[in-house]
C-alpha positions as CSV (number, residue, x, y, z in Angstrom):
1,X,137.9,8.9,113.7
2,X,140.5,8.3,116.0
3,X,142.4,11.3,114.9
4,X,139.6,13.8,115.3
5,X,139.1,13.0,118.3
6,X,142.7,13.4,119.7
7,X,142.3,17.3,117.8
8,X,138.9,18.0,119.7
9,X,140.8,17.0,122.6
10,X,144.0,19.2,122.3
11,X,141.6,21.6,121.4
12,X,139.7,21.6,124.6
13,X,143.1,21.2,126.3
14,X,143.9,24.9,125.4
15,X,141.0,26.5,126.0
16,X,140.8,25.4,129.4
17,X,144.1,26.9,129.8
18,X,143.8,30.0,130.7
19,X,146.4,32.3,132.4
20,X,144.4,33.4,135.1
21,X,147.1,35.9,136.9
22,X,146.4,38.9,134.7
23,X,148.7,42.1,134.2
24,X,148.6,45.3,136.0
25,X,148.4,48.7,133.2
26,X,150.9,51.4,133.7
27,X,149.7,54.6,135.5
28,X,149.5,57.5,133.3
29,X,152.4,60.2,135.1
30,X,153.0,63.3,133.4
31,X,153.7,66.6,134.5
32,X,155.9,69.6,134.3
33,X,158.8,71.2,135.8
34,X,156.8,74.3,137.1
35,X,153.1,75.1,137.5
36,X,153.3,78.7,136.4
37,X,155.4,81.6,134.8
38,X,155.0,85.6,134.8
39,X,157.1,87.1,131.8
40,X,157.5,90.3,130.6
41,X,155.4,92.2,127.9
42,X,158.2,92.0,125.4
43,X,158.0,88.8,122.8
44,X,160.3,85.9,124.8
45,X,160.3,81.9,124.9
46,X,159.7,79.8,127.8
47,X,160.8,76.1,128.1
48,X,158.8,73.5,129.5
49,X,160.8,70.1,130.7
50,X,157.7,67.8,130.4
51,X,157.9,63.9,132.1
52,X,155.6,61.4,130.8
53,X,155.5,58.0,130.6
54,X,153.0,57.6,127.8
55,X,152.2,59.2,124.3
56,X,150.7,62.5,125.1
57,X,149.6,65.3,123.8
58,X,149.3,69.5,124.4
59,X,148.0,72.4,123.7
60,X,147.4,76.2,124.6
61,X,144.6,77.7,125.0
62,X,146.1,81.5,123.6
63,X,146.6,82.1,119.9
64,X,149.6,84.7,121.5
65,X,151.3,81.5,123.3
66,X,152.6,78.9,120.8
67,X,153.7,75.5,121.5
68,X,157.3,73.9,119.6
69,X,155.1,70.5,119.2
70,X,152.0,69.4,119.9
71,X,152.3,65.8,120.7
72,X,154.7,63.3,121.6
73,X,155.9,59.4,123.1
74,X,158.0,60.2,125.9
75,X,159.1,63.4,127.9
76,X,160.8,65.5,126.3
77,X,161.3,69.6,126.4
78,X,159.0,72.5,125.3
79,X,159.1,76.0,124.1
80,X,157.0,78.2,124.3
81,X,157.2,81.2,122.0
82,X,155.6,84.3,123.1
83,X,154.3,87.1,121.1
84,X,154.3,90.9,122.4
85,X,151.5,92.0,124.6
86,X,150.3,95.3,123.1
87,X,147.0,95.4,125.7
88,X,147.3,97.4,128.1
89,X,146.1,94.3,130.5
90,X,147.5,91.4,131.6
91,X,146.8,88.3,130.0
92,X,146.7,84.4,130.7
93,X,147.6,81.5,128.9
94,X,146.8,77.7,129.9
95,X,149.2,75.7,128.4
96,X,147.4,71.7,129.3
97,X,149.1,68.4,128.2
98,X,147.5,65.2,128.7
99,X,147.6,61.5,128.3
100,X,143.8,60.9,128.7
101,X,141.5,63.5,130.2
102,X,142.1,62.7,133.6
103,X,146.0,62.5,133.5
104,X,146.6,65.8,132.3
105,X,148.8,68.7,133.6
106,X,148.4,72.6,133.0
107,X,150.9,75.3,133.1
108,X,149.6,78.6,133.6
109,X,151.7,81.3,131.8
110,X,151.0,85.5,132.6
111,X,152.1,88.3,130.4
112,X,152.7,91.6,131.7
113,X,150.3,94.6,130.6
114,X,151.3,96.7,127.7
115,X,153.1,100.0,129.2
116,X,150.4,102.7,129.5
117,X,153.0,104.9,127.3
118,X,153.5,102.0,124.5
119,X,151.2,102.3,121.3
120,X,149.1,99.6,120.6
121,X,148.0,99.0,116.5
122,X,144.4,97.2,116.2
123,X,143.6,95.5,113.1
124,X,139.8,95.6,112.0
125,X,138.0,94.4,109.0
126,X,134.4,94.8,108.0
127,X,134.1,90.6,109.0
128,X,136.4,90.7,112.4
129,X,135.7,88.5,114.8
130,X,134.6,90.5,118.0
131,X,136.5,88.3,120.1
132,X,139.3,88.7,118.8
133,X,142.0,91.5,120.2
134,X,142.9,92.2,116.7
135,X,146.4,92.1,117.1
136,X,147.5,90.9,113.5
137,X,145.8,91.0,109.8
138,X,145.2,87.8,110.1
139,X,143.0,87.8,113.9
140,X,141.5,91.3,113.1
141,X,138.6,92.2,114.9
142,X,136.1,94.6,114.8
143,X,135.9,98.6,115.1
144,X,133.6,97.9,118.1
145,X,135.9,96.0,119.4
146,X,138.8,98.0,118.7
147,X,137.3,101.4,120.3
148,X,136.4,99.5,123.4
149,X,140.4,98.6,123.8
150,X,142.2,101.9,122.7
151,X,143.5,104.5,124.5
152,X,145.8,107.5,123.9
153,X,148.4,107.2,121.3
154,X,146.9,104.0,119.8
155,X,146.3,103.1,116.3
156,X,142.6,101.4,114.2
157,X,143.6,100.2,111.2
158,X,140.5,99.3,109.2
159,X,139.9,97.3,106.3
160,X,138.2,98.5,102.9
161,X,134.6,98.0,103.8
162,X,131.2,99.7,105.7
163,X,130.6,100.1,109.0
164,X,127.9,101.2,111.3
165,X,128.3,101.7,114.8
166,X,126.6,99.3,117.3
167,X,127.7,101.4,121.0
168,X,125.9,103.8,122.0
169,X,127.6,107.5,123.2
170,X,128.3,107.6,126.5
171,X,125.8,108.7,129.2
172,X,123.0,107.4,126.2
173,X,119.8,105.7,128.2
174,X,119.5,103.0,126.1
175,X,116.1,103.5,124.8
176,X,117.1,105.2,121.4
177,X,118.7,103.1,118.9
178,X,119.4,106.3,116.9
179,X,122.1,107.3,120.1
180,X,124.9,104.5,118.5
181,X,127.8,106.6,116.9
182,X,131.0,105.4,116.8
183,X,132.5,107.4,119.9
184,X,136.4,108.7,119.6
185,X,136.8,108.7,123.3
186,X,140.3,109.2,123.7
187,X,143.2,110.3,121.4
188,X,143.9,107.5,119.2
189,X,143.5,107.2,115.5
190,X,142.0,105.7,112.7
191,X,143.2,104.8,109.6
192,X,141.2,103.4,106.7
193,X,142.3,102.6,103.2
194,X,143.6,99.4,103.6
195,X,142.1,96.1,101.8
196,X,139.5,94.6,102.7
197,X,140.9,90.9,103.2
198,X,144.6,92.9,104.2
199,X,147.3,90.4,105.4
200,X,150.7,90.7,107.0
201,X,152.0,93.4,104.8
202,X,149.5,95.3,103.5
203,X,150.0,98.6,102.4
204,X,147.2,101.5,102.6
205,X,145.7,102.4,99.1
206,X,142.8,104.5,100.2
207,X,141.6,105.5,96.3
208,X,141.2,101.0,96.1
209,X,140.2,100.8,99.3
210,X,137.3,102.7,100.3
211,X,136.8,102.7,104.4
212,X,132.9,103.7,105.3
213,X,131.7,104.9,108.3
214,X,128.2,104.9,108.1
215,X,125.2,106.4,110.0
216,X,122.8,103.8,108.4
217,X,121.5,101.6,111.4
218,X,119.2,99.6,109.2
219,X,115.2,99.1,109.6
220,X,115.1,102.9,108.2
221,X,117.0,104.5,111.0
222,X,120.0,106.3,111.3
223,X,122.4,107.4,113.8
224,X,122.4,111.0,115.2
225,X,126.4,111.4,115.0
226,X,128.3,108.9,112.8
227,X,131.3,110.2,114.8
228,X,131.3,111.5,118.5
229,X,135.0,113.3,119.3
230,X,135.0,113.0,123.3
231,X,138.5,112.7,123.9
232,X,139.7,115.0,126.8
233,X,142.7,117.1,126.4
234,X,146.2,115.7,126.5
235,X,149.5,117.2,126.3
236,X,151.2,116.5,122.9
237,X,148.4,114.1,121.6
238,X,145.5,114.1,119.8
239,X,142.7,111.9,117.9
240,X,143.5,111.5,114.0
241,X,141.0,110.5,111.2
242,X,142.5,109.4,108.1
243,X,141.4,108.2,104.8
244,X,137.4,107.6,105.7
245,X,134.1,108.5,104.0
246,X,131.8,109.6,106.9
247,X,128.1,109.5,105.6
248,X,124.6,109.0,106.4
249,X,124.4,110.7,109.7
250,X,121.0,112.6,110.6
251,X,120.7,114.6,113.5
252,X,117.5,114.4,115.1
253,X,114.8,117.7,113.2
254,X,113.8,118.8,116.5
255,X,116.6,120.6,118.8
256,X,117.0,120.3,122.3
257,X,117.9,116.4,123.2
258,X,121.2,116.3,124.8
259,X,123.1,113.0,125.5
260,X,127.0,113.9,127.7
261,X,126.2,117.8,126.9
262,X,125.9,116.8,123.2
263,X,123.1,118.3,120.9
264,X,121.5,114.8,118.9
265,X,120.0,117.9,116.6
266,X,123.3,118.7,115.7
267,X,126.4,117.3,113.7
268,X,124.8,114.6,111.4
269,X,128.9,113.2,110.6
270,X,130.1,114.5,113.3
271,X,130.5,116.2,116.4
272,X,133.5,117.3,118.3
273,X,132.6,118.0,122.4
274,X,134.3,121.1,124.0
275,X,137.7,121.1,124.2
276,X,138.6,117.8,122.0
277,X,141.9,117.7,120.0
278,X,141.5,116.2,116.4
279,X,142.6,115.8,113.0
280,X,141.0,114.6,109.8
281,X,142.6,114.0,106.9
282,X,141.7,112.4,103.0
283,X,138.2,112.1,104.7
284,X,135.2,112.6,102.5
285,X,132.2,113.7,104.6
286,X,129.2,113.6,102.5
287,X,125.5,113.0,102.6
288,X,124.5,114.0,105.8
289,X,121.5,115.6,107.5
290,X,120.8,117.6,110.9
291,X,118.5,120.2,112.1
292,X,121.6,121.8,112.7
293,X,125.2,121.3,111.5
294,X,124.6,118.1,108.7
295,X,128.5,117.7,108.2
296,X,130.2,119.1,111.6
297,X,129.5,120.7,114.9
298,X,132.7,122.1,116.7
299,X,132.0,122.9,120.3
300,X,133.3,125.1,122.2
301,X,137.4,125.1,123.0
302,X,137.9,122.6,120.7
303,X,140.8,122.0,118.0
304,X,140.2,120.6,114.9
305,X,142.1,120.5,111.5
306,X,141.0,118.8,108.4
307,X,143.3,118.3,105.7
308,X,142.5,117.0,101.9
309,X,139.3,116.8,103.0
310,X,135.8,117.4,101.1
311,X,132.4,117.8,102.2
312,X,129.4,117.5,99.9
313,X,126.1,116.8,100.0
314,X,125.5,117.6,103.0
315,X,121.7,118.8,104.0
316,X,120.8,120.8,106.9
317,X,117.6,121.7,107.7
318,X,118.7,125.4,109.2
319,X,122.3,126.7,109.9
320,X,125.2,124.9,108.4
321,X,124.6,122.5,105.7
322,X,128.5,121.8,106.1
323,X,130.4,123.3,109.0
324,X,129.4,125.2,112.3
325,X,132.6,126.5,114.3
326,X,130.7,127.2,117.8
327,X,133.9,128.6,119.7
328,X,136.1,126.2,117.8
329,X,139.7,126.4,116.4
330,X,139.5,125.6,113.1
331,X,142.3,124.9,110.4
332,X,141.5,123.9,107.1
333,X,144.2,122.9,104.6
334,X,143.2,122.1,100.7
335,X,139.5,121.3,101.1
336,X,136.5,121.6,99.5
337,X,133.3,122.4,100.3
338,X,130.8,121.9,97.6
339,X,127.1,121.6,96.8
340,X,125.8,121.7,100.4
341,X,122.5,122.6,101.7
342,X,120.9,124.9,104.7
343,X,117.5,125.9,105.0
344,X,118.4,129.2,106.4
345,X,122.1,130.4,106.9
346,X,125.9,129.2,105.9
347,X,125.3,126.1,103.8
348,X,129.1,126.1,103.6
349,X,130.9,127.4,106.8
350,X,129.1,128.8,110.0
351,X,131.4,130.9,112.5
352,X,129.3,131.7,116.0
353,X,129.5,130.7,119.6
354,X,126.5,132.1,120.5
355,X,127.4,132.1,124.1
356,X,130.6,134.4,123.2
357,X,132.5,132.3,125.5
358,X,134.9,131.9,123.2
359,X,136.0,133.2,119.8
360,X,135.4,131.1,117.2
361,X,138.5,131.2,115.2
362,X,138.9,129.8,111.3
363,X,142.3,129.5,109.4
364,X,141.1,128.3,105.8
365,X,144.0,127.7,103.4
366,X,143.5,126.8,99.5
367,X,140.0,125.6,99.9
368,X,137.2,126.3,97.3
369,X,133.7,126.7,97.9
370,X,131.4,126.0,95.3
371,X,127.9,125.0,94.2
372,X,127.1,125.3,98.0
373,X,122.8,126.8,98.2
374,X,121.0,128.0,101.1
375,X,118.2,129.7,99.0
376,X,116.0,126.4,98.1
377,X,113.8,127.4,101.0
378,X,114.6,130.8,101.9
379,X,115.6,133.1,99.4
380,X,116.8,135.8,101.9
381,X,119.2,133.5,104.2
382,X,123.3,134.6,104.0
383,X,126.6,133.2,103.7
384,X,126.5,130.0,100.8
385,X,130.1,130.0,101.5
386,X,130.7,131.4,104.5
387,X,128.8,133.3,107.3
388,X,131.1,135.0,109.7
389,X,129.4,136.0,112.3
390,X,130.1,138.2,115.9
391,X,133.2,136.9,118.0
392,X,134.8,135.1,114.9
393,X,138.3,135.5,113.8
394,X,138.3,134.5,110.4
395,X,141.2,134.1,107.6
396,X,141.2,133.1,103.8
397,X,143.8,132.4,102.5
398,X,144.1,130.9,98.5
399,X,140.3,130.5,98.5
400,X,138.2,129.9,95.8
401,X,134.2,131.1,96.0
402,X,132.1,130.5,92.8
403,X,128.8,129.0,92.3
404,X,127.5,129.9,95.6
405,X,124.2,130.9,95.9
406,X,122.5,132.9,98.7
407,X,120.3,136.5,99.9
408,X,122.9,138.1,101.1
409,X,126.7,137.5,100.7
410,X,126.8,134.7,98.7
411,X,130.5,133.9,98.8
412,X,131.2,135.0,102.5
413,X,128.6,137.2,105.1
414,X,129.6,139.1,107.8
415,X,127.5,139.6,110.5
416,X,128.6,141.5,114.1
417,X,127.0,141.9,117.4
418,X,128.3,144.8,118.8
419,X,132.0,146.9,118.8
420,X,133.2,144.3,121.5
421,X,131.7,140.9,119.4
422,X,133.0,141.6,115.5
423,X,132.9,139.9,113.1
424,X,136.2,140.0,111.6
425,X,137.3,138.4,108.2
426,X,140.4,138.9,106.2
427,X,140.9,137.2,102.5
428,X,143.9,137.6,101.2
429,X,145.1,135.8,98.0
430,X,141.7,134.6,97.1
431,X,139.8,134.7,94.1
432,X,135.6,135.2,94.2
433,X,133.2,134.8,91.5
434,X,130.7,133.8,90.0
435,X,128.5,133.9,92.3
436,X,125.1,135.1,93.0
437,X,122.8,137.0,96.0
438,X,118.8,137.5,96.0
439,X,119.5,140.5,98.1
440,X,123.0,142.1,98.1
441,X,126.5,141.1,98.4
442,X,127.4,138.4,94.9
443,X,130.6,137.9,96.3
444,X,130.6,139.3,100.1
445,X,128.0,141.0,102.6
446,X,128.0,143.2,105.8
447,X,125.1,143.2,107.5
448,X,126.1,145.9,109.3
449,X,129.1,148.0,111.4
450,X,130.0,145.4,113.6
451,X,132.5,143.7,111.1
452,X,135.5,144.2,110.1
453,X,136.7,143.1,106.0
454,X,140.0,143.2,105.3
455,X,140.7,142.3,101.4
456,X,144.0,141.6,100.1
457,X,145.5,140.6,96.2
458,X,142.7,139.3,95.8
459,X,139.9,139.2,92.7
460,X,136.4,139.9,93.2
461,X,134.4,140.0,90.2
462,X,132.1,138.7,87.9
463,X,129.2,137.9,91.0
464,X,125.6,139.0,90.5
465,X,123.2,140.4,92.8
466,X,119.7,141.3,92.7
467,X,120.1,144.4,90.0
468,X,122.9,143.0,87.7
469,X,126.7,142.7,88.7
470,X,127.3,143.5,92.5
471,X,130.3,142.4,94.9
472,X,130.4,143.9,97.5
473,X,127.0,144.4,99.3
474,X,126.2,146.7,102.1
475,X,123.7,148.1,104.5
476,X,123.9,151.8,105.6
477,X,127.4,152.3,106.9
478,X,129.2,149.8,106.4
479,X,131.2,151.0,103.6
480,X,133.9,152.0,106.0
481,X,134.4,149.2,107.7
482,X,136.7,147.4,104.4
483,X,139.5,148.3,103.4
484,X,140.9,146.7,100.0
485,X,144.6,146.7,99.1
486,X,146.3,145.1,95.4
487,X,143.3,143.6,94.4
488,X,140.4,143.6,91.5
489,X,136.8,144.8,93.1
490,X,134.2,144.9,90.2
491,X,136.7,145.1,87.0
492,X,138.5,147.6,88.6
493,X,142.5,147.8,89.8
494,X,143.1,148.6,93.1
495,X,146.9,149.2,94.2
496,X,148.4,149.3,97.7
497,X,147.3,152.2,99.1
498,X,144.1,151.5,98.5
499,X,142.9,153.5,95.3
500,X,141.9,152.8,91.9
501,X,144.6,152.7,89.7
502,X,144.6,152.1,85.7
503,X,143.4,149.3,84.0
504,X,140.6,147.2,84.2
505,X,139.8,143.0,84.6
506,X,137.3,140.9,82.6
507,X,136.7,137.9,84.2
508,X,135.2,136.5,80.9
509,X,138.7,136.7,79.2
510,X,141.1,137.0,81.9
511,X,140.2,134.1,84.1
512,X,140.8,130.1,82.8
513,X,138.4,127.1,83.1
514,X,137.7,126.7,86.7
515,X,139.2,122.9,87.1
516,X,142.3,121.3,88.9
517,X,146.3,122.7,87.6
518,X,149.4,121.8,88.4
519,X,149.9,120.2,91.7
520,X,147.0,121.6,93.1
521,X,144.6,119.6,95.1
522,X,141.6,122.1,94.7
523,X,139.8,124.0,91.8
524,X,140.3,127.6,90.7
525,X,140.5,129.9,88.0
526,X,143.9,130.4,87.0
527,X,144.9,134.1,85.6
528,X,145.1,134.2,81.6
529,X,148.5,135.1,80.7
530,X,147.8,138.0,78.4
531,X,149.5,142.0,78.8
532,X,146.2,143.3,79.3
533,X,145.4,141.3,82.7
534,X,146.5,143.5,85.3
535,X,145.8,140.6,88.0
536,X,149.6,139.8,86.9
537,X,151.5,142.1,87.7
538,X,150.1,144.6,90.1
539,X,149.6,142.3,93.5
540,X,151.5,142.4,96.2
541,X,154.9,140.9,96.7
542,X,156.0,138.0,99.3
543,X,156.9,140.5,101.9
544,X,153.6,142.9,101.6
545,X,151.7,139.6,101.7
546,X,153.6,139.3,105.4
547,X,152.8,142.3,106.6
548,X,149.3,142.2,105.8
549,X,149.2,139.2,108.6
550,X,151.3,140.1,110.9
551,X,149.9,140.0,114.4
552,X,147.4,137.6,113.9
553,X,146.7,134.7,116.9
554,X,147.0,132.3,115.8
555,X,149.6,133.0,113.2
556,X,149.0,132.6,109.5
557,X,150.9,129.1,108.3
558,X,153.2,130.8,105.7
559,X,154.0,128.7,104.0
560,X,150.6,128.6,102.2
561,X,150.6,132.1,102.2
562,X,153.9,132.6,99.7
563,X,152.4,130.3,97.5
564,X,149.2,129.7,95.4
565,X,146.3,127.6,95.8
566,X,147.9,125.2,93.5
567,X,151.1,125.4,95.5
568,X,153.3,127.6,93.2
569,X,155.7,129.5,94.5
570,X,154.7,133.6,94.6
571,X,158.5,134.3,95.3
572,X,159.6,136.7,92.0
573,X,156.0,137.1,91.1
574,X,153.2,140.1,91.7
575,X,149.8,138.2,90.9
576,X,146.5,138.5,92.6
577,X,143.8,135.5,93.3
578,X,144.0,132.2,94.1
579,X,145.7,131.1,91.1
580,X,148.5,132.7,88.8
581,X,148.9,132.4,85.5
582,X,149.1,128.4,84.1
């Protein structure tokens, strides 16, 4: 008992001594050695000297400013590492290290603005974060996003995927849902083909990697224009299009709604305002509708070229089930335009400004048109291929025409106004038939004296019209507005001064499979190498093929025209059509 009772008192000794002077904590300190930086555009470093006198920690609020470490026990130094500002804005980091959220310290770090002349690359996948500036793979953002940022000279990279626009054109209300299009405001480009979940790397494969621009707004509706070219002119620059399928567009099926000057009747894919600069190329445009123009309206002034590029499908409810060149400059290089629709003229290609402000100029090399039908609803509508009509300069060169079906002029129409306002249309190396017209004209149609038909080493036979096998179709005098030099009209040789000379053609025997050859990139009939076809030998040469063009604005490219549609070399040889022998 005695022992207990000397612990309970020890015990109690202790607890009643208590060290009542306390301690005093230390006083979170940190800070840096300056508050703020501006650097340069380029990609650079900064270093921090940061003082603390506790464990700490930092961060930055930019994924384009990264920190050497991001926590520590004592002061120590920083880098920062800086990635390249491609915006053409400046842009703010907060780089903020702390102790505890009151003891904390910020340095505030600005990047110079991209230069205005510097080109920018946006990545953009189908999943992009809108929030993102899309500088890398890895942050890509959206197309929204992306055609909000980009100026001239500036590059869209888009991931394998579909896309539907959600801006709407400029100068649009913002009552009509149907007025969102993806708008090509300046000259920039877009490139598709690339894979959907692309990193670091990646490497386009459009044939794996297909890029969808789509007019398909949801809830049953549709945009008027997938695609809205806007850009204004600029010296040396222009907007691009590469490696995209542009479909379900629908114009509106009443005209006379404008949005900017813009027609929402017209140019169901696409429409290109007055003036615009811009290239497509590997672009499939297909499945669109319009009152108007389902494929492409081309205002006036404007510059377009579309290379490897084919449009099918396409439905319009009038004119131009493909193409309408309204006072456009238009270059076509390997395309094809197949199994298109109008309910009255040119299902293919439409050539009018109907203003006659400006000519409406077309430069078509080894294209084919085929399968296109503008006699579903009217049977006496022209042009299935082609309507060239008053003020249009128009040249085909290594063209194929079969399958089309129209009234009048089922490969190509012409149609004038008056001597002033021609309509004027040379083909020269191209082969056209198999083709068919309700009213006149299987493979080409003048409507009347107001045109001008030039027709050089060319083959035009085997078309039907309404009595039996017809090629050429007239109305009252306009027999002597052709003239038809080296080629095959109706079975029959023609030489270079014009006249028939001996032998005779048979399509049935004479011409191949119509299909793809060699390193061609569009179908035609290639000449059967037999001594009786006199398609061989009795065309013109290299230099008669020159002369034929010489003078025209703008000049023919000639390197398509020395060669075939397949892109065979016509030096050495003498062969009419689109195709020699195979």
């Amino acid at each position: 008992m005695l022992m207990t009772g000397s612990v309970i008192f020890c015990l109690s000794s202790c607890l009643n001594d208590i060290d009542e002077s306390g301690f005093t904590p230390v006083e979170p300190k940190i800070s840096f050695d300056k508050q703020t930086e501006n650097v340069a555009n380029t990609a650079s470093t900064v270093t921090l000297n940061l003082t603390s006198n506790l464990p700490w920690r930092i961060s930055s609020d930019a994924a384009w400013a990264t920190l050497s470490q991001s926590y520590g026990d004592e002061s120590t130094e920083i880098t920062v590492t800086i990635a390249k500002n491609r915006l053409r804005e400046e842009r703010i980091a907060n780089i903020t290290a702390y102790i505890t959220p009151d003891s904390k310290t910020t340095f505030v770090l600005s990047q110079a603005a991209a230069e205005a002349s510097e080109p920018i690359t946006y990545y953009v996948k189908a999943n992009g974060d809108g929030i993102s500036t899309g500088e890398t793979w890895e942050t890509a953002t959206t197309l929204a996003t992306a055609l909000s940022l980009a100026g001239d000279g500036d590059t869209i990279l888009l991931g394998a995927g579909q896309y539907s626009p959600v801006a709407l054109l400029t100068g649009a209300k913002g009552d009509d849902e149907c007025e969102k299009t993806f708008e090509i405001h300046s000259n920039f480009a877009i490139i598709g083909g690339y894979p959907a979940d692309a990193t670091t790397g990646a490497e386009c494969d459009p044939a794996a990697n297909e890029t969808i621009l789509s007019g398909d707004l949801g809830n049953g509706k549709s945009a008027y224009h997938v695609l809205a070219v806007t850009s204004a002119p600029v010296s040396g620059q222009k907007a691009q299009l590469k490696n995209l399928t542009i479909t379900g567009g629908s114009g509106k099926t009443v005209a006379g709604t404008f949005t900017s000057g813009l027609e929402q009747a017209y140019g169901g894919a696409m429409i290109v305002a007055k003036k615009a600069v811009v290239d497509l190329e590997n672009c499939t445009i297909k499945e669109n509708k319009a009152f108007h123009a389902a494929g492409a309206y081309l205002c006036q002034g404007s510059i377009v070229t579309y290379k490897d590029c084919t449009f099918s499908n396409n439905e319009a409810m009038h004119n131009a089930g493909a193409i309408w060149n309204v006072g456009s400059t238009l270059t076509m290089y390997d395309c094809t335009i197949k199994n298109n629709i109008s309910g009255q003229q040119a299902s293919g290609l439409y050539s009018i400004d109907e203003t006659y402000e400006y000519v409406s100029v077309n430069r078509i090399y080894n294209c084919s048109f085929y399968g296109n039908d503008n006699t579903k609803t009217m049977e006496k509508r022209s042009g299935a291929g082609a309507y060239i009509r008053a003020y249009s300069d128009a040249i085909f060169v290594n063209c194929t025409f079969t399958e089309n079906k129209a009234g009048w002029g089922a490969g190509i129409a012409l149609h004038g106004q008056n001597s002033s306002k021609i309509a004027d249309c040379t083909v020269i190396n191209c082969t056209i038939t198999g083709n068919s017209a309700n009213n006149a004209g299987g493979a080409i149609s003048l409507y009347n004296t107001n045109v001008s038909l030039k027709v050089y080493n060319s083959i035009l036979t085997g078309n039907t019209g309404p009595g039996g096998p017809e090629d050429i179709g007239f109305n009252s005098g306009t027999e002597a507005q052709v003239t038809v030099k080296s080629s095959i009209r109706s079975g029959a040789v023609i030489g270079y001064e014009g006249t028939t000379i001996s032998g005779a053609f048979d399509p049935t025997t004479m011409l191949g499979t119509f299909g793809l050859y060699g390193a061609g990139k569009t179908m035609c009939y290639p000449l059967i190498d037999m001594p009786a076809n006199p398609a061989i030998a009795n065309g013109m040469t290299v230099e008669q093929l020159k002369e034929m063009v010489a003078g025209a604005n703008p000049a023919v490219d000639e390197s398509y025209l020395f060669a075939d549609q397949t892109g065979a070399s016509r030096t050495g040889a003498s062969s009419m059509g689109a195709c020699m022998v195979k």
